[in-house]
SELUMVO-667034 format. One record per atom (N, C-alpha, C): x, y, z; residue in one letter. Coordinates in steps of 0.1 Angstrom, whole numbers, plus 5000, padded with zeros to 4 digits. Last residue first. Layout:
<sites>
XYZA ...
</sites>
This chain:
<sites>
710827956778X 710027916765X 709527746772X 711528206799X 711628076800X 710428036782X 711828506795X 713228436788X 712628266788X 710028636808X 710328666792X 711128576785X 710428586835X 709928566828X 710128536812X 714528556837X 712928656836X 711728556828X 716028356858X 715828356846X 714928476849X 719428406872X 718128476871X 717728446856X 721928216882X 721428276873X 720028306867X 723328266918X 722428236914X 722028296896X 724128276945X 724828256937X 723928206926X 723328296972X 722528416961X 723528346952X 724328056986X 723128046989X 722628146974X 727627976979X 727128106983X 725428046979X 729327726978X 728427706988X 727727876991X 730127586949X 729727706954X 728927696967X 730427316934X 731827406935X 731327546948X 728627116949X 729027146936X 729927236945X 724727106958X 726327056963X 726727066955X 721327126982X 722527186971X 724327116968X 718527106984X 719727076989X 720727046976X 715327156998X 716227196994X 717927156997X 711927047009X 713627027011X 714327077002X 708827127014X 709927117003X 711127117009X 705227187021X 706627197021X 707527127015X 702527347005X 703327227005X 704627287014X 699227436990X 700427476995X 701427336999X 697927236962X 697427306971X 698827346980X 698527196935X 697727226935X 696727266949X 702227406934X 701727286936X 699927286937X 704527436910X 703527496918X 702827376922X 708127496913X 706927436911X 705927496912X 711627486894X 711027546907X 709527496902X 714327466883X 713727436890X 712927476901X 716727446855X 715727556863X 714927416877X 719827296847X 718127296847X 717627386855X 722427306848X 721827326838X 720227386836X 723027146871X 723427266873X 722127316860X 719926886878X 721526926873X 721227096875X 717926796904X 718126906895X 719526906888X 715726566911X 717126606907X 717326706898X 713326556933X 713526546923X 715026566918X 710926326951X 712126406951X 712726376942X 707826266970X 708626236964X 709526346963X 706026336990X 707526276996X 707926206988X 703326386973X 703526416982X 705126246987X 704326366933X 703426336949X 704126336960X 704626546907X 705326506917X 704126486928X 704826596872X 704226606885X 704526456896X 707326796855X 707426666861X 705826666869X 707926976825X 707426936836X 707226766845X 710327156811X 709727066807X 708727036823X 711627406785X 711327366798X 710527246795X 713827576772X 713427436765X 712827366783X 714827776780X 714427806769X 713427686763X 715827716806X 715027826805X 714327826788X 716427356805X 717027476799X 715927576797X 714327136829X 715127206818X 715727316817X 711327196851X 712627136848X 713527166835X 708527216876X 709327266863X 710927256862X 706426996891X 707727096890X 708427136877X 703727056906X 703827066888X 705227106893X 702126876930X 702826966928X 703626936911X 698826716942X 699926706929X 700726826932X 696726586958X 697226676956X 698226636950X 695726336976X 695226356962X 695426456956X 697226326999X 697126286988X 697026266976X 698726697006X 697526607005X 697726476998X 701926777015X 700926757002X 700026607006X 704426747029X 703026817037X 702026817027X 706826827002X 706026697015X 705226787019X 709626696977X 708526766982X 707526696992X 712926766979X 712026656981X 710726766990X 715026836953X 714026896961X 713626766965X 718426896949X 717526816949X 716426896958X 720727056925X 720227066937X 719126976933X 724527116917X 723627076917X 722527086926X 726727416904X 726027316918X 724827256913X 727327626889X 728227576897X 727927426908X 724927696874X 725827606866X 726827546877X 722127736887X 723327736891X 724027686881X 718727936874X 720027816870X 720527856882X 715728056883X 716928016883X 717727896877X 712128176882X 713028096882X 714828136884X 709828386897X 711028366886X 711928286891X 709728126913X 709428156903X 709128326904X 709827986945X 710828046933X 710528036920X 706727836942X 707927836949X 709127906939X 702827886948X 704427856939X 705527916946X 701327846966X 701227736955X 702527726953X 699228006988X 700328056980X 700627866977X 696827897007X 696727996999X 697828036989X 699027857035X 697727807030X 697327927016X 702427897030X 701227937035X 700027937026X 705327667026X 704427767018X 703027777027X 708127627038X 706927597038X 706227707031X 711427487033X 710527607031X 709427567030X 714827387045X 713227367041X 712527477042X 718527317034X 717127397046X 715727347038X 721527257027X 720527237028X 719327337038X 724827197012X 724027327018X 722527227015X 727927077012X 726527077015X 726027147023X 730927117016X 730027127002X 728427127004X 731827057043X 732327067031X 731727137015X 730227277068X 730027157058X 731227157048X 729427427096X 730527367091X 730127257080X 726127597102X 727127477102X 728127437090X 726027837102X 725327817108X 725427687113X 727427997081X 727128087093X 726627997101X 726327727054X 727627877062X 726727977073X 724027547065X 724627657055X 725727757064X 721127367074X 722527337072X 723527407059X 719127587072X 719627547084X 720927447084X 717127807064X 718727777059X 718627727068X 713727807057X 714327797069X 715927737061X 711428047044X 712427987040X 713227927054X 707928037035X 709028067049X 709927987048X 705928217020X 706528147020X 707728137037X 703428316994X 704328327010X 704828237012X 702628286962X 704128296968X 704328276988X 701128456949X 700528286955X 701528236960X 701128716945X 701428596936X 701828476944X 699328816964X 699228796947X 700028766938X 700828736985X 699328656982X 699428696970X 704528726984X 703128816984X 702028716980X 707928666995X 706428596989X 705428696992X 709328527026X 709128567009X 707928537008X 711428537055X 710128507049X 709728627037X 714328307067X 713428397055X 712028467052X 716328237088X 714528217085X 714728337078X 718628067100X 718628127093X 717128167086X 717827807125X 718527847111X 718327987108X 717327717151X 718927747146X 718927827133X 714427677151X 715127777158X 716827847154X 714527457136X 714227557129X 714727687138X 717227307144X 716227297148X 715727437142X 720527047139X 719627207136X 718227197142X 723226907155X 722126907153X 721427027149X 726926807141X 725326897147X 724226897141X 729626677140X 728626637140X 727326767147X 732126957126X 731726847137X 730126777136X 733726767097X 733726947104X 732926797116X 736826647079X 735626577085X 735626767097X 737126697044X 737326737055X 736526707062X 735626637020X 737326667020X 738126647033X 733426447005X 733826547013X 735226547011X 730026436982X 731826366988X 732426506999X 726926387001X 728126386988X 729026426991X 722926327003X 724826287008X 725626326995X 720626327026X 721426357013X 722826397015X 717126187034X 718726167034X 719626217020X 714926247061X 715526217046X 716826267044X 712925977078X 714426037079X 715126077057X 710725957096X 711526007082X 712226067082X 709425777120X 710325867118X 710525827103X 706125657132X 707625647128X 708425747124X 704025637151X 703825777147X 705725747142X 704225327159X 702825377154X 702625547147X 706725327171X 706125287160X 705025297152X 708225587184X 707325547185X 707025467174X 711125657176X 710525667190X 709425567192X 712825467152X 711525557157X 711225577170X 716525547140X 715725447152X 713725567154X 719325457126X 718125467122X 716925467132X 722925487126X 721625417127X 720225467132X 726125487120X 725025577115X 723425497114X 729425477120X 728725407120X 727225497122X 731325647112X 731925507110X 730525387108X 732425937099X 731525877113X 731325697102X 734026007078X 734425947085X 733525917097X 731926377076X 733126277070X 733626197083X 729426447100X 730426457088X 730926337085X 725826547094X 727026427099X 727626407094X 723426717105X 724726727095X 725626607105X 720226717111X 721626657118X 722326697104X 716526827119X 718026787110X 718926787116X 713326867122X 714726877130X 715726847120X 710726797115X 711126907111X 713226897114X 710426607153X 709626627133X 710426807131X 712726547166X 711326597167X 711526587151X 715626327168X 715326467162X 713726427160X 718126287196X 717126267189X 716526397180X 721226117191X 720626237187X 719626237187X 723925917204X 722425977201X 722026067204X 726525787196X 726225877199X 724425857195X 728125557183X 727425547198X 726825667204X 728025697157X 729525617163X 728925627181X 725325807158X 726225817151X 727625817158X 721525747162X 723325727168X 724025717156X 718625957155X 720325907150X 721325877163X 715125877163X 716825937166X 718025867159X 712526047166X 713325947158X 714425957163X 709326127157X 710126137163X 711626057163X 707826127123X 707426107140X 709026147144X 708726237096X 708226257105X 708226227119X 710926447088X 709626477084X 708626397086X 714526537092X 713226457098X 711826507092X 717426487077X 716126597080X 714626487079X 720326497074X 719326417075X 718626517080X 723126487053X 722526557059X 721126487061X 727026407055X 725526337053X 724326467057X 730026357034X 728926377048X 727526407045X 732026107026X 731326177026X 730926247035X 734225907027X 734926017022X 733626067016X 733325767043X 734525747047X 735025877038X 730025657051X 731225807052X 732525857052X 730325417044X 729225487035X 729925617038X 733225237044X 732125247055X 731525347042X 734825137029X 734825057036X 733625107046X 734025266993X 734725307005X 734025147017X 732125266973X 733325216970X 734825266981X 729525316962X 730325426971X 731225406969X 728725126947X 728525266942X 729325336946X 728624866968X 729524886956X 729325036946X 727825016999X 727824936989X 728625006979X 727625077032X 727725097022X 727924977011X 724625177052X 725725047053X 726325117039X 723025267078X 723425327068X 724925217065X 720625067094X 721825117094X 722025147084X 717525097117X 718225107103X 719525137101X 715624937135X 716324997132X 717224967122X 711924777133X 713224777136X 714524857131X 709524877129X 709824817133X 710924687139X 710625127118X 709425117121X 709625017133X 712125387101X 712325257112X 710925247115X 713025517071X 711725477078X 711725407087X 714925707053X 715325577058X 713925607073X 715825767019X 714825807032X 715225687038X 718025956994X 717025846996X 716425907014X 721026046973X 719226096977X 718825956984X 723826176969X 723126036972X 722126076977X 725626296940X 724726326949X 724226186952X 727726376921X 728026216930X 726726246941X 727026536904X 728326576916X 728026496926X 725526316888X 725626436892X 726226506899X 725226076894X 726626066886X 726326226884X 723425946918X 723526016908X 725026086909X 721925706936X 723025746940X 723125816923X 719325696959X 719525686943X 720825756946X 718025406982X 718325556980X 719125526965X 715825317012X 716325296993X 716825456990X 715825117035X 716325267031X 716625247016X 712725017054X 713625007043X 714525137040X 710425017076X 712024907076X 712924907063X 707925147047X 708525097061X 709924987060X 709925417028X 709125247031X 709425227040X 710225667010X 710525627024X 709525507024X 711125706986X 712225766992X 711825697005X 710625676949X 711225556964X 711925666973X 710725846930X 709725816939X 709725686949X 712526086921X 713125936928X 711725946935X 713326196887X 712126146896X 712726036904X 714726216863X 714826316874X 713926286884X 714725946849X 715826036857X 716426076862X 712025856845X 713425736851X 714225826855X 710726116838X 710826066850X 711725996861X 711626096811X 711826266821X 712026196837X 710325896801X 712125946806X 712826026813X 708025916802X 708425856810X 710425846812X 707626156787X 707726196805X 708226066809X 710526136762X 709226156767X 709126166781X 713526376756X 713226266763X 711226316769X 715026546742X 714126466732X 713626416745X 716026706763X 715426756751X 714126706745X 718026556770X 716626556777X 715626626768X 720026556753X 719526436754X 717826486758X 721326836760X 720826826748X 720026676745X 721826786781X 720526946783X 720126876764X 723026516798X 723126636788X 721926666784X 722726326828X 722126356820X 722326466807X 724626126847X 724626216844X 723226226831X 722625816857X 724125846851X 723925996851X 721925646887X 721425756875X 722825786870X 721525326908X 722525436901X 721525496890X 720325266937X 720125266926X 721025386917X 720825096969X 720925146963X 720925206949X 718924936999X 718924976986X 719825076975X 719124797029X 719424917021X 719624877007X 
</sites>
């Protein structure tokens, strides 16, 4: 296991900053390697991003000098969402398995937290997002069936879309972490536009189901002072409170969502209009 520190960023710094700054940033393009877990630990409301890939041998969530606790959960909880083969979490001798798409919330104080593919040849992605807690709630598993389903979006504006909440109030117990995934239908590109701020919360996207040779355009910054990232398939981005976020991509895609900060209301939200982003 790997871990890499980002400091905070001010709306007023980024401003000046070229793409390759934009990128060191807001860009974690390490998220899944075979037998490796690299993850980015951000001075953003302490958000911990990364992937953990078993392949051919299993992975343990260990902590290090960032976290600065005796185990990596001792005063967090965790959300993991599978994207791909089959896979399973033990968490404190416990096992979970999770199909593709699936996710686990694992609270505060689980001790111990390992990594395993069903199959090596069809491995597991495991993606991972962590930040501090208060309270340990109970370990659960989601399955698109569990969550909360949305579906947004009109063809003329390239928008359908199918929102899945799956780790969020009403549905599991979290201290601060809200998460789900949304897929876009063949034909629709863009994702929440009209845009948004939170000032109360941070959020990370990790983008996936993108072709190769396919690109998604995320949009970043102060509504007035935007800026663009392009992103490849199972890469993931950081969003401070401050910044907008939302993309298009050059063919449909799915997307992780995951939120943490003072507010766990999902509409808590400041509406940019068109008219307003420069």
């Amino acid at each position: 296991m790997s871990i890499e520190v980002r400091q905070a960023v001010h709306p007023d710094a980024a401003r000046r900053f070229d793409t390759a700054e934009l990128r060191r940033h807001f860009l974690i393009s390490r998220i899944f390697e075979a037998d490796a877990m690299p993850l980015t630990y951000s001075h953003v409301d302490r958000l911990v991003v990364g992937g953990a890939m078993p392949v051919k041998s299993s992975l343990t969530l260990e902590t290090s000098k960032p976290i600065g606790q005796a185990t990596f959960l001792a005063r967090r909880e965790l959300g993991v969402f599978n994207v791909g083969g089959a896979g399973r979490a033990i968490c404190d001798g416990e096992t979970i398995t999770l199909a593709p798409h699936e996710a686990l919330y694992v609270p505060m104080g689980t001790e111990s937290v390992v990594f395993e593919s069903v199959d090596a040849s069809a491995p597991a992605k495991f993606y991972l997002v962590s930040c501090p807690a208060h309270q340990r709630h109970p370990l659960k598993k989601i399955t698109l069936k569990d969550a909360n389903t949305l579906h947004l979006g009109t063809p003329e504006t390239a928008n359908v879309r199918t929102l899945h909440q799956m780790i969020i109030p009403g549905r599991v117990e979290t201290c601060q972490l809200v998460m789900g995934m949304t897929f876009l239908q063949p034909g629709s590109v863009w994702n929440t536009m009209p845009c948004h701020t939170h000032d109360r919360r941070c959020e990370a996207y990790l983008y996936f189901d993108l072709a190769a040779d396919q690109r998604v355009f995320h949009m970043m910054g102060e509504p007035q002072e935007t800026r663009h990232l392009i992103v490849a398939n199972e890469q993931a981005i950081l969003s401070p409170g401050w910044s907008i976020h939302s993309g298009v991509g050059t063919a449909n895609y799915g997307f992780i969502w995951a939120m943490a900060g003072d507010n766990m209301d999902f509409t808590d939200m400041d509406h940019c209009t068109m008219g307003d982003l420069r």
